[in-house]
N, CA, C and O atoms as a GROMACS GRO file, in nm:
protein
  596
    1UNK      N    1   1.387   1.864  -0.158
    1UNK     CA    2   1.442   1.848  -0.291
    1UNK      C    3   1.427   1.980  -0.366
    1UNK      O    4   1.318   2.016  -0.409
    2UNK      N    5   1.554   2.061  -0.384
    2UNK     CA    6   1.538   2.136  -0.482
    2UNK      C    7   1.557   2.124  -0.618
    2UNK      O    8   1.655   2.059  -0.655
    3UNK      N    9   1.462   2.186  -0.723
    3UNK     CA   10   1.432   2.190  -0.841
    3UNK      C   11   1.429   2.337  -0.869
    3UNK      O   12   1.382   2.433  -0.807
    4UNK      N   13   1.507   2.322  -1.004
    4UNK     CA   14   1.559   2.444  -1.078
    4UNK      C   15   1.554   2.390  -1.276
    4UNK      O   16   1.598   2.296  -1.343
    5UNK      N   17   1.477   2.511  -1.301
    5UNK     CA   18   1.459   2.489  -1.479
    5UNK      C   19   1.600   2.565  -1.518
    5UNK      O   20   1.664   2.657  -1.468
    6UNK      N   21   1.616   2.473  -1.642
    6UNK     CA   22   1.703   2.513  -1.737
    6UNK      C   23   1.682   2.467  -1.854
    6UNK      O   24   1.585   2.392  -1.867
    7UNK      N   25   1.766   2.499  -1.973
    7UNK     CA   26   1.759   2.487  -2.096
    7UNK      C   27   1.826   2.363  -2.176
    7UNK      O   28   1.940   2.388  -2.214
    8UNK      N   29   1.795   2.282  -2.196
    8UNK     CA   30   1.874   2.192  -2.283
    8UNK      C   31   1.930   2.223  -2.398
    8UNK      O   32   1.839   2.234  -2.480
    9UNK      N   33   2.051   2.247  -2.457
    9UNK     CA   34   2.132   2.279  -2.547
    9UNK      C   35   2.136   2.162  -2.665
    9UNK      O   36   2.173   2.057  -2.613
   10UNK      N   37   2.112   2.148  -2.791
   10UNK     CA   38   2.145   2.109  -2.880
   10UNK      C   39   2.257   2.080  -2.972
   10UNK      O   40   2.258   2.022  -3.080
   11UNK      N   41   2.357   2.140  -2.899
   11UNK     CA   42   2.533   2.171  -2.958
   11UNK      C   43   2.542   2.139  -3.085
   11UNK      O   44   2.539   2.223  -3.175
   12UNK      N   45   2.558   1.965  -3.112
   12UNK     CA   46   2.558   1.916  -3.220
   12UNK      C   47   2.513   1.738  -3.204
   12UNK      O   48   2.424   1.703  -3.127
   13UNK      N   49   2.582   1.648  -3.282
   13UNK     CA   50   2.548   1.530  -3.261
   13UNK      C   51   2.620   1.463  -3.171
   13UNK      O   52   2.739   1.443  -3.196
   14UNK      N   53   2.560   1.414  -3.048
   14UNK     CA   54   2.602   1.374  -2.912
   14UNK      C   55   2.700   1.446  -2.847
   14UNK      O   56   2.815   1.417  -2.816
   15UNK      N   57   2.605   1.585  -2.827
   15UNK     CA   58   2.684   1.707  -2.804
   15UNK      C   59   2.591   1.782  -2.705
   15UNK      O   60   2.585   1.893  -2.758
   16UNK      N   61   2.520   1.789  -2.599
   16UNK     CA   62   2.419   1.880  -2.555
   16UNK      C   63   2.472   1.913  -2.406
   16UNK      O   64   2.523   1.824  -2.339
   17UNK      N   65   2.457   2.038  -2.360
   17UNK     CA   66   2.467   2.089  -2.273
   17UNK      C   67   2.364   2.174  -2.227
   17UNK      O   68   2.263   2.182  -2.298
   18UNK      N   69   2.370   2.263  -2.083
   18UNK     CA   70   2.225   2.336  -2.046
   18UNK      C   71   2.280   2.414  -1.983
   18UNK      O   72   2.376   2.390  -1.910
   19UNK      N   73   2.204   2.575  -2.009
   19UNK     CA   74   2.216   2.660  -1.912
   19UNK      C   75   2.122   2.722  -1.813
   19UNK      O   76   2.023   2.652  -1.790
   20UNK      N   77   2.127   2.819  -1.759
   20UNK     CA   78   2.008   2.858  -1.634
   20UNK      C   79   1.897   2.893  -1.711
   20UNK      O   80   1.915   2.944  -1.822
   21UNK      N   81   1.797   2.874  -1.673
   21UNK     CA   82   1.665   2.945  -1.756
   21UNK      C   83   1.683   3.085  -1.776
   21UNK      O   84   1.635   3.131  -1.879
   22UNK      N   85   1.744   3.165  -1.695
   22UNK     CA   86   1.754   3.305  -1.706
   22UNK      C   87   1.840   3.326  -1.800
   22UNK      O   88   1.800   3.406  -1.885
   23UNK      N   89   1.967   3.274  -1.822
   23UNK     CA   90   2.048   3.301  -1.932
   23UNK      C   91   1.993   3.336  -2.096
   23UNK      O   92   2.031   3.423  -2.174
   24UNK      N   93   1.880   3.224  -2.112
   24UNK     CA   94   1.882   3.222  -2.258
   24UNK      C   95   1.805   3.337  -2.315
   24UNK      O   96   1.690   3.341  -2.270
   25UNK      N   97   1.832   3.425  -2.394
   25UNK     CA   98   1.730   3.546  -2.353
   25UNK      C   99   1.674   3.558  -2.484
   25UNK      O  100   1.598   3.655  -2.486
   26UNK      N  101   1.680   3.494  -2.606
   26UNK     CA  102   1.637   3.505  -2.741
   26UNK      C  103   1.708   3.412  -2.829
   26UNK      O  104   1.830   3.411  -2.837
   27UNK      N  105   1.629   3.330  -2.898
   27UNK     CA  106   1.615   3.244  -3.023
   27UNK      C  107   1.627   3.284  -3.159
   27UNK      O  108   1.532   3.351  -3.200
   28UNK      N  109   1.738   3.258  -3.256
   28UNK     CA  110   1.735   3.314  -3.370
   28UNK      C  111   1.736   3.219  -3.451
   28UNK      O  112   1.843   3.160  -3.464
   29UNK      N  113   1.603   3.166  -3.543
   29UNK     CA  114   1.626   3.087  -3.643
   29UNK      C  115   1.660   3.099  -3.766
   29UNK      O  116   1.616   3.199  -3.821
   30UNK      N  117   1.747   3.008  -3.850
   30UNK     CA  118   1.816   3.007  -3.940
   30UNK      C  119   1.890   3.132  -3.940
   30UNK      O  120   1.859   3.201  -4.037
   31UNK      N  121   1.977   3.184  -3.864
   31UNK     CA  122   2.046   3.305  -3.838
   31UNK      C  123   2.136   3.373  -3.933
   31UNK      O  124   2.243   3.314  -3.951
   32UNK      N  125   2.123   3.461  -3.985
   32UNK     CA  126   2.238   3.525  -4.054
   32UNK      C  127   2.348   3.533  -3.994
   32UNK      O  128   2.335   3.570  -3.878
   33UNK      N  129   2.480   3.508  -4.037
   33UNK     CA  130   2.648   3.538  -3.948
   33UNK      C  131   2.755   3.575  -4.029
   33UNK      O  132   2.756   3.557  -4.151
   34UNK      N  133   2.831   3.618  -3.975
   34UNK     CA  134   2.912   3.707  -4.062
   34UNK      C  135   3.046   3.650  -4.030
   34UNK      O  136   3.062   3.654  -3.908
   35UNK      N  137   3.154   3.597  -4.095
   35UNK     CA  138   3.272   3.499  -4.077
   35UNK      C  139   3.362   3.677  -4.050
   35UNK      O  140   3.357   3.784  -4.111
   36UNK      N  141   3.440   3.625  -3.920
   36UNK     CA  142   3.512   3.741  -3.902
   36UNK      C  143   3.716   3.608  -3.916
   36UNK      O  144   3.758   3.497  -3.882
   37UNK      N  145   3.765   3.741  -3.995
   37UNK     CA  146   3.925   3.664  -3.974
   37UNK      C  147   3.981   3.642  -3.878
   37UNK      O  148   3.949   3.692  -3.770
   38UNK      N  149   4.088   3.556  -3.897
   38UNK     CA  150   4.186   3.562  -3.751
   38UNK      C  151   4.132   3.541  -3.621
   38UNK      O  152   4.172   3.592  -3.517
   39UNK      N  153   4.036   3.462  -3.636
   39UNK     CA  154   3.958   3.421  -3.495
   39UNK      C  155   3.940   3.255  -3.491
   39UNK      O  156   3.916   3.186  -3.590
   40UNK      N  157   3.958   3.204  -3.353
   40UNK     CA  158   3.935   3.052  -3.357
   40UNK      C  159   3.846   2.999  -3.426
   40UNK      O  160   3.733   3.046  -3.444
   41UNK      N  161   3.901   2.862  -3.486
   41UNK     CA  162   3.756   2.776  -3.570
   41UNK      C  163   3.635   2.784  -3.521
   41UNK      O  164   3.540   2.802  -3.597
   42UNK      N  165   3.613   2.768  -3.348
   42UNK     CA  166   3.496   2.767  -3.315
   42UNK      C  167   3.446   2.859  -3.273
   42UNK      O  168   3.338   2.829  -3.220
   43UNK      N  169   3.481   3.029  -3.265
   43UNK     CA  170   3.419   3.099  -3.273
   43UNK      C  171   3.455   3.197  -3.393
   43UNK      O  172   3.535   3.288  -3.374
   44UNK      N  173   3.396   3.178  -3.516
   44UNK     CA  174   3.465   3.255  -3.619
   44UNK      C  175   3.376   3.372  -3.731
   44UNK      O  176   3.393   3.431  -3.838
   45UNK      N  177   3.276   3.354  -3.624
   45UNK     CA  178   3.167   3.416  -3.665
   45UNK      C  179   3.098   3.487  -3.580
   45UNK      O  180   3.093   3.449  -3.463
   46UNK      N  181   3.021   3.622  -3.627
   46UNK     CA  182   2.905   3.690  -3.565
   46UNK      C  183   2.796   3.724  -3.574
   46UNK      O  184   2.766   3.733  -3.692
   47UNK      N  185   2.673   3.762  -3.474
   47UNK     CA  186   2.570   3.771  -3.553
   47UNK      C  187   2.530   3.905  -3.517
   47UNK      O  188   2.576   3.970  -3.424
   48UNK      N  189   2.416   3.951  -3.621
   48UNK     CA  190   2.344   4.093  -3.522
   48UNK      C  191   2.229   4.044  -3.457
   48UNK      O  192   2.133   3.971  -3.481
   49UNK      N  193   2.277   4.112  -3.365
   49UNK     CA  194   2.125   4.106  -3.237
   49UNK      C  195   2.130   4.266  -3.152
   49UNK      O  196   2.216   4.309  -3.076
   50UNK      N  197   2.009   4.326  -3.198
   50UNK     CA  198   1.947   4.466  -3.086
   50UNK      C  199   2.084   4.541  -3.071
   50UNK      O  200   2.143   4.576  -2.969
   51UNK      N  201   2.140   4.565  -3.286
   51UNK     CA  202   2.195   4.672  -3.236
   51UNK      C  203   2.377   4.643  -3.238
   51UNK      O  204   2.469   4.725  -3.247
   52UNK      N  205   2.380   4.511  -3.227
   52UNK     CA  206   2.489   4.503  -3.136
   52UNK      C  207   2.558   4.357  -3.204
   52UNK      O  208   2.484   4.260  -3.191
   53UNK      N  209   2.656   4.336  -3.255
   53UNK     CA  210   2.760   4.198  -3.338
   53UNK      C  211   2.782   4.133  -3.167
   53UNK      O  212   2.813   4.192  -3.063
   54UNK      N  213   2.749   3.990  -3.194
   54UNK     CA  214   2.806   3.895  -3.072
   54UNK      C  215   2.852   3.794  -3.107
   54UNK      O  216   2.778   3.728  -3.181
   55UNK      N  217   2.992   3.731  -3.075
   55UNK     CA  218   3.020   3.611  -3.117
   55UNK      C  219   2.941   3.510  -3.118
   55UNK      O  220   2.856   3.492  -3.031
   56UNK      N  221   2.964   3.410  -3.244
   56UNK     CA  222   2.895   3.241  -3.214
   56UNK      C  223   2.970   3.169  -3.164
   56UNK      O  224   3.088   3.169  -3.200
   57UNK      N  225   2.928   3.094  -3.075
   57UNK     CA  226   3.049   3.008  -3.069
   57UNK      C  227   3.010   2.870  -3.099
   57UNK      O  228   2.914   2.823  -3.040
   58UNK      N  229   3.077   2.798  -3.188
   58UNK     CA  230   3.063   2.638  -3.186
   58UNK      C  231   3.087   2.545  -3.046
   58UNK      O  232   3.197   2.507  -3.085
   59UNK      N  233   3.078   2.507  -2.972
   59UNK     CA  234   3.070   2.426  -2.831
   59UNK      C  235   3.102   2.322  -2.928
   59UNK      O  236   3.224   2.329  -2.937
   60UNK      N  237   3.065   2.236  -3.000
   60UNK     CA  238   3.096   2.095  -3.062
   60UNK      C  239   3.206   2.129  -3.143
   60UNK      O  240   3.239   2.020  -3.188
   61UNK      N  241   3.269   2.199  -3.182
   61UNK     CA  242   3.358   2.260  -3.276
   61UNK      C  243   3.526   2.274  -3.184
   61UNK      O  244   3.646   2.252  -3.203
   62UNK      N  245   3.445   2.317  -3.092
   62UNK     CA  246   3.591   2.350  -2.987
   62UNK      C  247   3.599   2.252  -2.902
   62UNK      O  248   3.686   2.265  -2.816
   63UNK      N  249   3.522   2.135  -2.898
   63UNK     CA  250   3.530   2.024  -2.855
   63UNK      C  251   3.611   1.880  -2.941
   63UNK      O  252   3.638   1.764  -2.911
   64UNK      N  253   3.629   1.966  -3.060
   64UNK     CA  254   3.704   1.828  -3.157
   64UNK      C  255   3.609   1.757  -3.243
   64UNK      O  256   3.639   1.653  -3.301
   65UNK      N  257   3.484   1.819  -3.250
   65UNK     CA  258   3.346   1.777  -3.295
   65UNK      C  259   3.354   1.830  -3.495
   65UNK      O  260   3.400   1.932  -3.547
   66UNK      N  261   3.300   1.733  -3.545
   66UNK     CA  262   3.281   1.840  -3.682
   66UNK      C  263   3.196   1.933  -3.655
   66UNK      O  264   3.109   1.907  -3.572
   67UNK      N  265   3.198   2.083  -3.727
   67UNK     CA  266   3.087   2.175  -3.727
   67UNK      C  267   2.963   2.132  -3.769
   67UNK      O  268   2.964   2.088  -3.884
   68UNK      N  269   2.855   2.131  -3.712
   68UNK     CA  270   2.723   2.082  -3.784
   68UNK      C  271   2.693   2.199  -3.860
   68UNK      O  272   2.761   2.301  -3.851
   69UNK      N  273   2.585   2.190  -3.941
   69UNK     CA  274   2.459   2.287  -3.991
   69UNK      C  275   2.373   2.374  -3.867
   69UNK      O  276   2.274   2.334  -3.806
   70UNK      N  277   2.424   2.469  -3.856
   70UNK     CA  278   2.293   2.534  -3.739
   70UNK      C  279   2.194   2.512  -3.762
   70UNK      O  280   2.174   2.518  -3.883
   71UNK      N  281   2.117   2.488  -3.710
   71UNK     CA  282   1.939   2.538  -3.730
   71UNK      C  283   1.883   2.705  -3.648
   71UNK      O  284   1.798   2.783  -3.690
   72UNK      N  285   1.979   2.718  -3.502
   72UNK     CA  286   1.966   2.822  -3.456
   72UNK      C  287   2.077   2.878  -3.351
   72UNK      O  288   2.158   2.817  -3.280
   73UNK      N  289   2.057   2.991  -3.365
   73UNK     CA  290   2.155   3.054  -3.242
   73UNK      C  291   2.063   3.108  -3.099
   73UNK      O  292   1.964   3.181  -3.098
   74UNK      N  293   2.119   3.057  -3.008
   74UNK     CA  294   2.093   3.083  -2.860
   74UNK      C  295   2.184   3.196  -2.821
   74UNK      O  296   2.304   3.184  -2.796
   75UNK      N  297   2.105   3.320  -2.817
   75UNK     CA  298   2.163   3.472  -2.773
   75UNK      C  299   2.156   3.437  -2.598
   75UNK      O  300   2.054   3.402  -2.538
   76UNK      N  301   2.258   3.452  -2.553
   76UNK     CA  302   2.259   3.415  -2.335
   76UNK      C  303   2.349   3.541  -2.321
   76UNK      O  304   2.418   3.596  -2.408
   77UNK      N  305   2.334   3.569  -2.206
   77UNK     CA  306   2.369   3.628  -2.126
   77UNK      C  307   2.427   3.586  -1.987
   77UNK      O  308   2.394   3.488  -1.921
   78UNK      N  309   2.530   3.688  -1.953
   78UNK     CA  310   2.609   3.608  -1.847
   78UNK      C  311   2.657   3.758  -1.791
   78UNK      O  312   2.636   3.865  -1.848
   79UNK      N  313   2.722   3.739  -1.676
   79UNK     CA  314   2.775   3.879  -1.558
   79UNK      C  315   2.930   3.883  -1.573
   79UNK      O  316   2.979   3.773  -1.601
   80UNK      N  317   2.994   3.960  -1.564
   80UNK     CA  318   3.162   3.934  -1.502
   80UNK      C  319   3.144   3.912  -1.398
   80UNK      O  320   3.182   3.799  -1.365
   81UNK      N  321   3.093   3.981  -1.307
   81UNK     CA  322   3.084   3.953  -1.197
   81UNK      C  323   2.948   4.019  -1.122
   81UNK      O  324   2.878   4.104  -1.177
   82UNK      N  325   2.926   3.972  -1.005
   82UNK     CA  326   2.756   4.036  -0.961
   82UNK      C  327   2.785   4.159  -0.946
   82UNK      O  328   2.884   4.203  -0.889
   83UNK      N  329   2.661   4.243  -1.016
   83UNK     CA  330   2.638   4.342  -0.981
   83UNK      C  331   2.691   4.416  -1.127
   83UNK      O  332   2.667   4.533  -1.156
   84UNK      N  333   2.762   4.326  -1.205
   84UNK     CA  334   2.782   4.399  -1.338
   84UNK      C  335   2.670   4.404  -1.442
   84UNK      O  336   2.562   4.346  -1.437
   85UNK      N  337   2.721   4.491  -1.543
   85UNK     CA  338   2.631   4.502  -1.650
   85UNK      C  339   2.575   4.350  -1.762
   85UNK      O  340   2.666   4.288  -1.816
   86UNK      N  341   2.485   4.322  -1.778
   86UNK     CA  342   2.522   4.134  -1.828
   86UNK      C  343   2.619   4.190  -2.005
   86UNK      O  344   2.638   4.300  -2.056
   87UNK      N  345   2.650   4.075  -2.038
   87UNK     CA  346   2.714   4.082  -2.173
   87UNK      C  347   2.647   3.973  -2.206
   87UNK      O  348   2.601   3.892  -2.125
   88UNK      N  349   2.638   3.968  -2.334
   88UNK     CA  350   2.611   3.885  -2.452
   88UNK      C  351   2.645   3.812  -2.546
   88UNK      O  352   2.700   3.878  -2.635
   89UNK      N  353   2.637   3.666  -2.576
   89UNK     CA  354   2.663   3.656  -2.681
   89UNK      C  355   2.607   3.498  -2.721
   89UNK      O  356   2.523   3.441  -2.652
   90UNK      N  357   2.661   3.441  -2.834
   90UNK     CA  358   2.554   3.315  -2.867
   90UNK      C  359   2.600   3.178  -2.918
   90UNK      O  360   2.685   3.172  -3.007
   91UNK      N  361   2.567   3.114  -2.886
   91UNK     CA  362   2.584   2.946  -2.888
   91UNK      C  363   2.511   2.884  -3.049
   91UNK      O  364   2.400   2.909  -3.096
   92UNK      N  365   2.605   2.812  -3.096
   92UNK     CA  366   2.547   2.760  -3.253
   92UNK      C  367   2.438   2.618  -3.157
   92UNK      O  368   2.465   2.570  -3.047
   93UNK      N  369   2.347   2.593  -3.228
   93UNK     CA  370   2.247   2.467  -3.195
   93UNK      C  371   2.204   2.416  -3.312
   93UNK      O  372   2.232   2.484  -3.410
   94UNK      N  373   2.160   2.342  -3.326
   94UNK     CA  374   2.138   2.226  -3.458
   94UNK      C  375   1.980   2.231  -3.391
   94UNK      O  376   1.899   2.238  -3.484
   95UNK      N  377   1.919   2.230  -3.272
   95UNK     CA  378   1.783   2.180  -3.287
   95UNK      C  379   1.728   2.246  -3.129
   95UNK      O  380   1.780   2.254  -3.018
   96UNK      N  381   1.619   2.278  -3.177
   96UNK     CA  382   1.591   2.404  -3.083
   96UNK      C  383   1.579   2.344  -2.960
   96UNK      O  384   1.559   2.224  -2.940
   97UNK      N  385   1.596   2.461  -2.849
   97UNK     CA  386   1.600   2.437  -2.711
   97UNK      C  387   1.507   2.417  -2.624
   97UNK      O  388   1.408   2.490  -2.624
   98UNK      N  389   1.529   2.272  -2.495
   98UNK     CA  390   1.401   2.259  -2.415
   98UNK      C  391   1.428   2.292  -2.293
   98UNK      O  392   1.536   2.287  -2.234
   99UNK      N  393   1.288   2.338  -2.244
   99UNK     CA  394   1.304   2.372  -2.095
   99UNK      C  395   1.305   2.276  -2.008
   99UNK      O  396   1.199   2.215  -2.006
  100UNK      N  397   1.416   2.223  -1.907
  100UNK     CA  398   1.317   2.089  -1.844
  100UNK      C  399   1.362   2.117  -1.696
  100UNK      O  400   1.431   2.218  -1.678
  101UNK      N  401   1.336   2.052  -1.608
  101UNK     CA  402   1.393   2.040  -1.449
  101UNK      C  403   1.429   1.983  -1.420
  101UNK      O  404   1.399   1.865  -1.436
  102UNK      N  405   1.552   2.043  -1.332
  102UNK     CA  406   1.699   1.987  -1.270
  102UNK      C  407   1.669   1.984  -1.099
  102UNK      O  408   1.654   2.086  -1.031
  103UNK      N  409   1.665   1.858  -1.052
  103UNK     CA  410   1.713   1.859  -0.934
  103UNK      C  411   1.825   1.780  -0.883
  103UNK      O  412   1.888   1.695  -0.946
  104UNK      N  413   1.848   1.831  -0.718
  104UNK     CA  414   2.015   1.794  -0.695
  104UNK      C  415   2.045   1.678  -0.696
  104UNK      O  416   2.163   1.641  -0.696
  105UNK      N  417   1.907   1.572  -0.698
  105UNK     CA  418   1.973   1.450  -0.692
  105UNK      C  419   2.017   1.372  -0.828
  105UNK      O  420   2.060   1.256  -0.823
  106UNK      N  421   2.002   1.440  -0.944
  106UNK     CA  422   2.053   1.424  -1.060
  106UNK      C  423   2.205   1.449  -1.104
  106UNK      O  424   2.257   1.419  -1.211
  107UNK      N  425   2.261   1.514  -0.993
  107UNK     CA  426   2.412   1.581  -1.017
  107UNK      C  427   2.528   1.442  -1.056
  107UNK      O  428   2.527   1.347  -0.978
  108UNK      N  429   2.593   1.440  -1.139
  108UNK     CA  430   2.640   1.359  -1.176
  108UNK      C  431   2.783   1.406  -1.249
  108UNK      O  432   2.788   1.524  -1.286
  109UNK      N  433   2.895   1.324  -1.272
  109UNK     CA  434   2.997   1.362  -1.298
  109UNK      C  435   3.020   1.385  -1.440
  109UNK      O  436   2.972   1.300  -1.514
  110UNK      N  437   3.092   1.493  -1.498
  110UNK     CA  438   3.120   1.555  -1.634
  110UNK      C  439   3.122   1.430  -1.763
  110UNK      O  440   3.200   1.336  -1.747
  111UNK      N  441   3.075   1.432  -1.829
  111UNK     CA  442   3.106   1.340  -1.958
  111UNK      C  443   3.234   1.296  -2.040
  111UNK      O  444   3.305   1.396  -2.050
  112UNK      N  445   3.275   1.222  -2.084
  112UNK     CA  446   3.424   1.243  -2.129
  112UNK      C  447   3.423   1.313  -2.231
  112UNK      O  448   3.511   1.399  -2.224
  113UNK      N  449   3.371   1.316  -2.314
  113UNK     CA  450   3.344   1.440  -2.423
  113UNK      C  451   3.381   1.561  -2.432
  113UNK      O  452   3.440   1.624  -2.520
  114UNK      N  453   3.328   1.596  -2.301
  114UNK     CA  454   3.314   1.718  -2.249
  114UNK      C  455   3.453   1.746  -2.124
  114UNK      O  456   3.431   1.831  -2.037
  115UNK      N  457   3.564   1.684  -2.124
  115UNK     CA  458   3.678   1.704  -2.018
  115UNK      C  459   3.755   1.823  -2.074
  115UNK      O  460   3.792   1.916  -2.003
  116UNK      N  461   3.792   1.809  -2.275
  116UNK     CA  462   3.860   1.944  -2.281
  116UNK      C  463   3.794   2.075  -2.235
  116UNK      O  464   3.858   2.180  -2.236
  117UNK      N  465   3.711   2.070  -2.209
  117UNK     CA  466   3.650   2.227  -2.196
  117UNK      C  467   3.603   2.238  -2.025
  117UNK      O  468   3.543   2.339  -1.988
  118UNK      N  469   3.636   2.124  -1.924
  118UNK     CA  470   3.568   2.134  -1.809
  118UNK      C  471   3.562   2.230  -1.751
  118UNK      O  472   3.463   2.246  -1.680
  119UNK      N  473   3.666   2.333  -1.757
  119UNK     CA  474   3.644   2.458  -1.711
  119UNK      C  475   3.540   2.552  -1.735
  119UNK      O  476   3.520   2.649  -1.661
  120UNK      N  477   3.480   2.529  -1.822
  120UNK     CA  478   3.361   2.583  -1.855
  120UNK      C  479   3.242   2.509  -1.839
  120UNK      O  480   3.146   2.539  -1.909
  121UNK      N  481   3.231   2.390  -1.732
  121UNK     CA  482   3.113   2.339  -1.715
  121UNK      C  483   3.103   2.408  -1.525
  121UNK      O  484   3.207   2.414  -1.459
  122UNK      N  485   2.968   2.451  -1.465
  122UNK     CA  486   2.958   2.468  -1.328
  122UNK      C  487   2.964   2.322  -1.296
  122UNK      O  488   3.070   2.283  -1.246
  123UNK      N  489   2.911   2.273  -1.308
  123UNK     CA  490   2.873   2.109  -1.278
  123UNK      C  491   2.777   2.049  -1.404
  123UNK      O  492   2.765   2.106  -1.512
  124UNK      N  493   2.712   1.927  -1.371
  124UNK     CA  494   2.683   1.841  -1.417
  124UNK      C  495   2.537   1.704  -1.432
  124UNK      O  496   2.564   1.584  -1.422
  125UNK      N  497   2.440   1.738  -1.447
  125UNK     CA  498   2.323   1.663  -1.405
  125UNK      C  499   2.272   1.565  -1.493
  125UNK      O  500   2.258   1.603  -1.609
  126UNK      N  501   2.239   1.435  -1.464
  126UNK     CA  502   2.186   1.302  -1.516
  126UNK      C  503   2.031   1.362  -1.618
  126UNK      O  504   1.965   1.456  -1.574
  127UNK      N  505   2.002   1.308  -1.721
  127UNK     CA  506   1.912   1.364  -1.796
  127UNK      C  507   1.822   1.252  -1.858
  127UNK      O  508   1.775   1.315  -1.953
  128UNK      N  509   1.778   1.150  -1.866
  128UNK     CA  510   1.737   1.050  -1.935
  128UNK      C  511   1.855   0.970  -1.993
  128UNK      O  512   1.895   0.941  -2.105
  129UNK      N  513   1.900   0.944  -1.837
  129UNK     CA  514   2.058   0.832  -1.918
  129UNK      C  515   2.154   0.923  -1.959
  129UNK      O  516   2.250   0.847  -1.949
  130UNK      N  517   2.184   0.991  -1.984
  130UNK     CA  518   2.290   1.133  -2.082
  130UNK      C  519   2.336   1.206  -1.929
  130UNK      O  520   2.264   1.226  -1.831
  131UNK      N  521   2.452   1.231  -1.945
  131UNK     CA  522   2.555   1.326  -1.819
  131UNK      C  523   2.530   1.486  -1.923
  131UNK      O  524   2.559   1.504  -2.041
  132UNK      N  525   2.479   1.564  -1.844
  132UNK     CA  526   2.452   1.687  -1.909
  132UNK      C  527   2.530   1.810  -1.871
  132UNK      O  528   2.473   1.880  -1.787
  133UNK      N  529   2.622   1.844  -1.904
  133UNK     CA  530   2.710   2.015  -1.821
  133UNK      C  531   2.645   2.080  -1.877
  133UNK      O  532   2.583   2.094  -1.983
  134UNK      N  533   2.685   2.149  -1.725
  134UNK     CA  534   2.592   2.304  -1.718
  134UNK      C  535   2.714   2.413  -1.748
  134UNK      O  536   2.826   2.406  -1.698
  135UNK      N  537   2.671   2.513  -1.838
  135UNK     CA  538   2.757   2.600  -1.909
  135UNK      C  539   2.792   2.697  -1.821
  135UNK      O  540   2.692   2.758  -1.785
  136UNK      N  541   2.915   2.747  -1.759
  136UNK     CA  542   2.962   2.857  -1.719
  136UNK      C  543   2.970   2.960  -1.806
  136UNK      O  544   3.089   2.984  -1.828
  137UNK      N  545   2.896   3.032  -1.867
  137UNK     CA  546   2.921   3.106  -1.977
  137UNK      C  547   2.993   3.224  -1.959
  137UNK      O  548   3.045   3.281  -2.054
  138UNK      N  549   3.002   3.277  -1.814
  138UNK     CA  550   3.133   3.370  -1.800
  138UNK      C  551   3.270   3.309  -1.852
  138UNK      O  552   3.334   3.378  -1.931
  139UNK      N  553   3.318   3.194  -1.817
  139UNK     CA  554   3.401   3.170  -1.833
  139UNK      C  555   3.427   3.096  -1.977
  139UNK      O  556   3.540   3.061  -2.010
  140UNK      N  557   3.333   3.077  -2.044
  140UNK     CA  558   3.302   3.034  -2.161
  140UNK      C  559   3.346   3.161  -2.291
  140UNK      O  560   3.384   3.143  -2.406
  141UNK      N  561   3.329   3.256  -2.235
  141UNK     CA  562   3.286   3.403  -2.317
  141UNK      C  563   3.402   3.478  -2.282
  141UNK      O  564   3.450   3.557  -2.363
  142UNK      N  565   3.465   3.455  -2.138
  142UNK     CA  566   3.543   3.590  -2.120
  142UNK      C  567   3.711   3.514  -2.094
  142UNK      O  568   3.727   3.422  -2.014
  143UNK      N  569   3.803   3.562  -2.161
  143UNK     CA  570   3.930   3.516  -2.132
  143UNK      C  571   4.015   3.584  -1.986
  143UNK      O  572   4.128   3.551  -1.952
  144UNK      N  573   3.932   3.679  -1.919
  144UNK     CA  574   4.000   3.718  -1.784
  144UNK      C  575   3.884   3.625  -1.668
  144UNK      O  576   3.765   3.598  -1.684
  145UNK      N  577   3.974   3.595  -1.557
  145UNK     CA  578   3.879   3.560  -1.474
  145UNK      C  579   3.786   3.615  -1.414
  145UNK      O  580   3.835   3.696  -1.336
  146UNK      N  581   3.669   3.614  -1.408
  146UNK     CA  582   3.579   3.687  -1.329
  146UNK      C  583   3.621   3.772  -1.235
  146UNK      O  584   3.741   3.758  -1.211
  147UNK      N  585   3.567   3.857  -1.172
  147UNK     CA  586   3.609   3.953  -1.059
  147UNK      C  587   3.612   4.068  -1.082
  147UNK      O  588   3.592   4.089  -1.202
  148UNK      N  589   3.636   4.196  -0.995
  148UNK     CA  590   3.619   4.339  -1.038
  148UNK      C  591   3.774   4.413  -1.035
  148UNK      O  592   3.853   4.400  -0.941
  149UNK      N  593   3.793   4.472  -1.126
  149UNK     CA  594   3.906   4.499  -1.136
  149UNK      C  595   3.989   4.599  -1.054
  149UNK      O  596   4.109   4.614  -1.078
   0.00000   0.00000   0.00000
């Protein structure tokens, strides 16, 4: 039986998703953001982190969800492809993030909630009753498909 930690996501209300433990690389509470124009409802904002503006993105927002109140932003990281430089950027959460463990016999099929965006789930694991997707955040973050150019 393999077991692998990840992060439980907070999105919004009956909204949670998880990514790899390695992804999440810094916690920002009550976050400052900066509304940028001409950008989708659910990502319409940025924050500073080390230097550097990264989109937020609402996950419950671009799901058809009302926007909640943040409580925090989840700064992750993700590859274009292996061997690239990682990029950055951050997820709105209402309630801070837990670490817990995933094994394979929990794998379970996508939520209906969660079908507009399936492309951005890798798969899918059983959590205390709750169907949980796991965030592709390359494909979440980047509008070209992965790969080297």
């Amino acid at each position: 039986m393999s077991h692998q930690n990840a992060w439980l996501l907070e999105l919004g209300i009956n909204c949670r998703a998880a990514v790899g433990a390695r992804e999440l690389m810094h916690l920002i509470d009550v976050p400052k953001t900066f509304s940028v124009p001409y950008t989708p409802h659910y990502c319409h904002r940025v924050v500073a982190w080390q230097g550097q503006l990264l989109p937020v993105m609402d996950i419950a927002a671009r799901l058809g969800n009302d926007s909640q109140n943040e409580r925090f932003v989840a700064v992750v990281a993700y590859q274009q492809y292996s061997g690239a430089q990682p990029q950055f950027a951050a997820l709105s959460l209402v309630a801070s993030p837990r670490q817990i463990s995933v094994s394979d016999e929990q794998a379970c099929g996508l939520p209906e909630n969660f079908q507009p965006v399936s492309g951005f789930a890798i798969s899918c694991f059983e959590h205390q009753g709750e169907a949980i997707p796991v965030l592709n955040l390359n494909r979440l973050f980047e509008s070209a498909p992965a790969g080297k150019d």
